[in-house]
C-alpha positions in Angstrom: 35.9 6.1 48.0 33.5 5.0 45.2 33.9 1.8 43.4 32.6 2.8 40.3 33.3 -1.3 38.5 32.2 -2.9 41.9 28.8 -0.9 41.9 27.7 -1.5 38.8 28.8 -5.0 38.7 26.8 -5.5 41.6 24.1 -3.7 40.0 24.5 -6.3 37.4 24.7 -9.4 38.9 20.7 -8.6 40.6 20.1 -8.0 37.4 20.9 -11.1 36.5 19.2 -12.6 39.7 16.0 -11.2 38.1 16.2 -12.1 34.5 16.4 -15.6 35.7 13.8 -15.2 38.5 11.4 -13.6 34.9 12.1 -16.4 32.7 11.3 -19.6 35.3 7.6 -18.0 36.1 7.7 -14.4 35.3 9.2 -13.8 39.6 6.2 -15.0 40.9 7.8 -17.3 43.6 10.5 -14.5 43.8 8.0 -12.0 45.1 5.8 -14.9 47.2 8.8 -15.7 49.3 10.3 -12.2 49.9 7.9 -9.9 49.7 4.7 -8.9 51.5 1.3 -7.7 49.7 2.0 -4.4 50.9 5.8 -4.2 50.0 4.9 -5.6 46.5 2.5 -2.8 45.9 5.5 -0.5 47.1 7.7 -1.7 44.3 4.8 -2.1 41.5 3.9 2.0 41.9 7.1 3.1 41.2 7.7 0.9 38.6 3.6 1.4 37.1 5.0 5.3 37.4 8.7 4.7 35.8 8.0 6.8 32.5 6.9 10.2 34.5 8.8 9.7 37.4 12.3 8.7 36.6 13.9 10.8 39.3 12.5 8.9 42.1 13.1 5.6 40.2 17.3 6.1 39.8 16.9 7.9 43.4 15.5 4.8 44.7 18.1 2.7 42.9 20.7 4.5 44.6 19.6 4.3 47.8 19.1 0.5 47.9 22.2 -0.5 46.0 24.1 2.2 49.0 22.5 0.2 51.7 23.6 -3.4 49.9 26.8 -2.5 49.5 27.3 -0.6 53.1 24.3 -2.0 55.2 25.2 0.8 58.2 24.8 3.8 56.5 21.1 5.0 56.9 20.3 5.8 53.2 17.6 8.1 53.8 20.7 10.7 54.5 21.3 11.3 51.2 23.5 14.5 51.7 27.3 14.3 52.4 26.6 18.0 54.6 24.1 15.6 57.1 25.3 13.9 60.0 26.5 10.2 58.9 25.5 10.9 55.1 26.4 10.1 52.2 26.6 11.7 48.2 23.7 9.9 46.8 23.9 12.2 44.0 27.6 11.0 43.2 26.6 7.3 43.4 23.6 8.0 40.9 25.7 10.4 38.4 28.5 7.6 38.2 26.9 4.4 38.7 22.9 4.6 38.5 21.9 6.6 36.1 24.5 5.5 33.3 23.5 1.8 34.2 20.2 2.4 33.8 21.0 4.1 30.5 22.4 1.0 28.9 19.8 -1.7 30.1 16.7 0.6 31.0 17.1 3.6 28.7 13.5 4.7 28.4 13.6 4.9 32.3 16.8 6.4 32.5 17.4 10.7 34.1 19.3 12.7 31.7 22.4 13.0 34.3 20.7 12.1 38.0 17.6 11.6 39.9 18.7 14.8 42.0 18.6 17.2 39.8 14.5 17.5 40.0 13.4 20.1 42.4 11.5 17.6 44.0 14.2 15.3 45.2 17.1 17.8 45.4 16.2 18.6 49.3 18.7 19.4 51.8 16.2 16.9 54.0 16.2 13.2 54.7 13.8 10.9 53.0 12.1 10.2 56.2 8.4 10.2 55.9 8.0 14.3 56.2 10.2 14.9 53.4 9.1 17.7 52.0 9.7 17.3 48.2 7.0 17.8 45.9 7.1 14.3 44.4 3.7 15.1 42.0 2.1 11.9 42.1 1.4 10.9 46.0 1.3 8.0 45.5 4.4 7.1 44.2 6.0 9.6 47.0 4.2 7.5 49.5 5.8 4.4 48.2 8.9 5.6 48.1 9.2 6.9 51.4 7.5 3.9 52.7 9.8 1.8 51.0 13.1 3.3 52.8 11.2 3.6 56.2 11.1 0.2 55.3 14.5 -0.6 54.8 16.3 1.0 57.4 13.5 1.1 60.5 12.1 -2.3 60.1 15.1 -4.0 58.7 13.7 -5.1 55.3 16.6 -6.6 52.7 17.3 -4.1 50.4 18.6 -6.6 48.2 15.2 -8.1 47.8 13.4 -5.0 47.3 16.0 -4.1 44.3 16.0 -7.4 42.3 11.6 -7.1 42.9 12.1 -3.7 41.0 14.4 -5.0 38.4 12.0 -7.9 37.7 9.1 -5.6 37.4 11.2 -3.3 35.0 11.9 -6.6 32.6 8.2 -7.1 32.3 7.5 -3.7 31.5 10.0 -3.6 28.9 9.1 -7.3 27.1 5.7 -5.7 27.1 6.5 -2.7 25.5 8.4 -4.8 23.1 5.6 -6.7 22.1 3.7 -3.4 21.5 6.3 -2.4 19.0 6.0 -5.7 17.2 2.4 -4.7 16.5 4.1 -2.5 13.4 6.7 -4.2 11.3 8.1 -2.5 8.3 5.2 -1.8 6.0 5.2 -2.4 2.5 3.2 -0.5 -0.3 0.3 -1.9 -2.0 0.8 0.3 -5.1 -1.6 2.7 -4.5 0.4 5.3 -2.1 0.6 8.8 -2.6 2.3 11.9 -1.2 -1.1 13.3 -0.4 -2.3 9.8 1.4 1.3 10.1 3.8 0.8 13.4 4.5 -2.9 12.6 5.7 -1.8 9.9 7.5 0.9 12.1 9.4 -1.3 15.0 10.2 -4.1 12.9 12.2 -0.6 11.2 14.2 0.5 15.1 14.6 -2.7 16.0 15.7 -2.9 13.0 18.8 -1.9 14.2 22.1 1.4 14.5 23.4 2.9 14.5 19.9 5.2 17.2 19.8 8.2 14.1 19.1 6.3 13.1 16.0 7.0 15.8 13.9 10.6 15.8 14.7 10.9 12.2 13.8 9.0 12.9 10.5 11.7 15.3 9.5 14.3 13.4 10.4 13.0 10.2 8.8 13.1 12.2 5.4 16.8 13.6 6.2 17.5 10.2 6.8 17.1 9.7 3.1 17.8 12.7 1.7 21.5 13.0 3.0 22.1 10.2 1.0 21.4 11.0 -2.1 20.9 15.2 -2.7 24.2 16.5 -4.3 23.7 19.3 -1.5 24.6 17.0 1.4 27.5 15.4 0.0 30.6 15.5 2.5 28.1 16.5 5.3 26.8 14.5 7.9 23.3 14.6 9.8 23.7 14.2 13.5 22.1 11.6 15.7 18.4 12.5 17.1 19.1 13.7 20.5 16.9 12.1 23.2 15.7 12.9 26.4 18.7 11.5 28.1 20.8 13.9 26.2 22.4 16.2 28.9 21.1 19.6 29.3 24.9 20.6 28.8 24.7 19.7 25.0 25.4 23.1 22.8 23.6 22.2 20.3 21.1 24.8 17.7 18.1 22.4 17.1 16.0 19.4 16.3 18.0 18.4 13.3 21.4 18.8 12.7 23.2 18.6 9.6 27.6 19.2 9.8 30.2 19.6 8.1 32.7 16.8 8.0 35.1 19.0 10.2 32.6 18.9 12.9 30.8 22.6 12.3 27.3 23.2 11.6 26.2 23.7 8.2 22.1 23.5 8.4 19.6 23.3 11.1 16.1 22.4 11.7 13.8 23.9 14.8 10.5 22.2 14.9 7.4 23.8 16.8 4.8 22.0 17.7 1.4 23.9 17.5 3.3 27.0 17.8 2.9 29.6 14.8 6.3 31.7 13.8 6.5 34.9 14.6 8.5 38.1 14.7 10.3 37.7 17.9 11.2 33.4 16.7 12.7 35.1 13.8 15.0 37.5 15.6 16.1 34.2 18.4 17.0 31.9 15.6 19.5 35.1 14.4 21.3 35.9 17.6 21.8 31.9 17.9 23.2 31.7 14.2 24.8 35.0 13.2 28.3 34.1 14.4 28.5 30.9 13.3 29.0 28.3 10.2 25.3 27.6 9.7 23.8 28.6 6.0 20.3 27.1 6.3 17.9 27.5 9.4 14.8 26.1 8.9 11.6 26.9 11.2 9.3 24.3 10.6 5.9 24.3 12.4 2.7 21.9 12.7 0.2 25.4 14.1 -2.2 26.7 11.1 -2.0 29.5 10.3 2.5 28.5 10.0 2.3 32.5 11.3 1.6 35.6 13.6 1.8 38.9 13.6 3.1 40.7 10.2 4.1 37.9 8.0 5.2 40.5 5.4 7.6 42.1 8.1 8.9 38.8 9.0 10.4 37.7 5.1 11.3 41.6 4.9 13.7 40.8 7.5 14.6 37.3 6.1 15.6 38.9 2.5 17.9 41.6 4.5 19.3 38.7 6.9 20.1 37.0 3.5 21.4 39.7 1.5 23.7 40.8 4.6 24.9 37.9 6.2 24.0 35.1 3.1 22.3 33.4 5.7 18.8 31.5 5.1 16.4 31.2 8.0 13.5 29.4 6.1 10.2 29.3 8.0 7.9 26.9 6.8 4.4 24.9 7.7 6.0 21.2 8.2 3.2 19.6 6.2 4.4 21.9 2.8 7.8 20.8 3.8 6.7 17.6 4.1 4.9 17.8 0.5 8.4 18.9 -1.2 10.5 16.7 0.3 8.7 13.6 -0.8 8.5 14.6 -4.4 12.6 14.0 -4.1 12.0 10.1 -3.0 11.9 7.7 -5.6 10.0 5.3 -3.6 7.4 6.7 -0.8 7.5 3.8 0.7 11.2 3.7 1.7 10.0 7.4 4.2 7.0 5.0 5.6 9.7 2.7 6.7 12.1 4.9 8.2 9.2 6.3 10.0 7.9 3.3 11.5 11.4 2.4 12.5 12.1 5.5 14.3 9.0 5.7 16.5 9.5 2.0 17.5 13.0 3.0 18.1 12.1 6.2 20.1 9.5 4.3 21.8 11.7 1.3 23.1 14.4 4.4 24.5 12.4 7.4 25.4 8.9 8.3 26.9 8.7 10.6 23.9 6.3 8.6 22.3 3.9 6.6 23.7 1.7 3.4 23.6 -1.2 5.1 22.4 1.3 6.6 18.9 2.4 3.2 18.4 -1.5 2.1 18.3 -2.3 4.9 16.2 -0.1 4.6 13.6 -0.8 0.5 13.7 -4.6 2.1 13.1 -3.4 4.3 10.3 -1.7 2.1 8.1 -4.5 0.0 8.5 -7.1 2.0 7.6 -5.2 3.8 4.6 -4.5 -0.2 2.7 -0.7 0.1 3.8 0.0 -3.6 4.2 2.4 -4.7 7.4 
């Protein structure tokens, strides 16, 4: 039976192992004296490759802290239905992955490393697997890495506390990327119009659909506080990619009653205009429930397609018939009326920075090159750090 307390307390005293092998010279001697060139290289790909392929890291995890803990069970049969196997999915779901969640969140599966097509294979992890792992590389290194370990009689141990070390220095890096922005201060001169440019060249990066969520919530953030509308209500915590997939919730934003139902929503699209069929979703979600407002904010311009005129036809009889308000909206002009309710603007720059340093120590949602840009931005628009 699994040990649930044993496992991860084993789990944390390498971890400990490495944070003192990364302070004395950053595991240098660590990796000189147990590892080989090519091993190293092993453990450096899948830790280069954490942020895209987080399956194969907790799957990895897994497998060596099974073959620590119970050194004759081949770990590459990582089924219970194979001969000799085990549930390397039931070690991940309880141990792994929640570890990983607590000290490692940005690397962390929403529930478990099997649940990606790729890895969920009713075949060992011998080097024919079939899974399509997308980057070879890292496939190759994580095959050869169990090959490894159970052909050639490598210490599992010392591969595990090699990947823990890597995974420190990749997070104290990452931190001193987010200390390039500190809380920014105005130099008088700010202006709705100046935030809103600053916002639609971040929007406009690549791989920003997170930003615009964050912006909204940012001004929420405020907002609930103080607009008479929100008294006695309470706006949810951002969900994150870690959030399981069995969540019911109805959007980006969520705003609830102090009894626990939902009272207004936010759905943000990224480059996506609104159109007829959006309209009629958001109902069949909504219609049966406590929600009053449902906003459908978007970054695309034109904010729609199709008949727009059809579209608030059916909003005005959705609102006279069931007194509920879907709202659909550009996020910019939302944006632009939001702000004229703060009585400082730079209160919303500092939620904002705050929440994509946040976001970007915890998730993969946003990335290095966001945190640069909006280092760039305040720059270049004479917001002092």
């Amino acid at each position: 039976m699994m040990n649930i307390y044993s496992l991860s307390s084993l789990l944390g005293k390498l971890l400990n192992i490495a944070e003192e092998c990364y302070k004395s010279d950053y595991g240098k001697k660590f990796f000189s004296d147990n590892l080989s060139a090519h091993q190293l290289e092993h453990i450096t790909t899948i830790v280069n490759n954490a942020e895209t392929q987080k399956s194969v890291l907790a799957v990895l995890i897994t497998c060596l802290l099974k073959k620590i803990e119970s050194p004759s069970q081949d770990v590459r049969l990582h089924r219970e239905e194979f001969k000799d196997g085990y549930s390397g999915r039931g070690l991940d779901t309880n141990v792994v992955t929640p570890w990983l969640k607590e000290h490692f969140p940005k690397f962390a599966p929403k529930e478990s490393g099997w649940l990606t097509r790729s890895i969920e294979q009713p075949h060992p992890f011998t080097k024919n697997f079939p899974g399509k792992i997308r980057n070879v590389n890292v496939k190759n290194a994580f095959l050869s890495i169990l090959e490894d370990v159970e052909e050639k009689k490598s210490v599992a141990e010392k591969y595990l506390i090699s990947m823990l070390i890597l995974l420190l220095d990749k997070t104290e890096k990452e931190l001193g990327i987010m200390e390039m922005i500190t809380n920014v201060k105005s130099t008088g001169s700010i202006t709705i119009n100046l935030i809103l440019e600053m916002l639609k060249e971040h929007f406009s990066m690549a791989r920003s659909s997170r930003l615009p969520v964050i912006a909204i919530y940012s001004i929420y953030q405020i907002l609930v506080k103080s607009v008479e509308i929100y008294k006695g209500k309470k706006l949810q915590p951002l969900k994150s990619h870690t959030t399981s997939d069995r969540y019911m919730g109805y959007g980006d934003i969520e705003v609830y009653y102090n009894d626990g139902t939902p009272f207004e929503i936010v759905e943000i699209k990224h480059k996506i205009p609104i159109d007829l069929i959006t309209i009629k979703d958001v109902f069949k979600k909504v219609q049966t429930t406590s929600i009053k407002r449902y906003f459908i904010l978007t970054t695309a311009d034109p904010n729609f397609v199709g008949d727009e005129k059809e579209i608030f036809d059916i909003l005005n009889g959705i609102k006279q018939k069931y007194n509920i308000d879907i709202i659909p909206n550009g996020i910019i002009a939302s944006l632009k009326y939001y702000l004229r309710f703060l009585i400082d603007l730079n209160e919303f720059l500092n939620v904002y920075t705050e929440n994509i340093k946040k976001e970007f120590s915890q998730t993969t949602d946003v990335k290095e090159l966001h945190i640069k840009k909006w280092e760039e931005l305040i720059k270049r628009y004479g917001v002092d750090k």
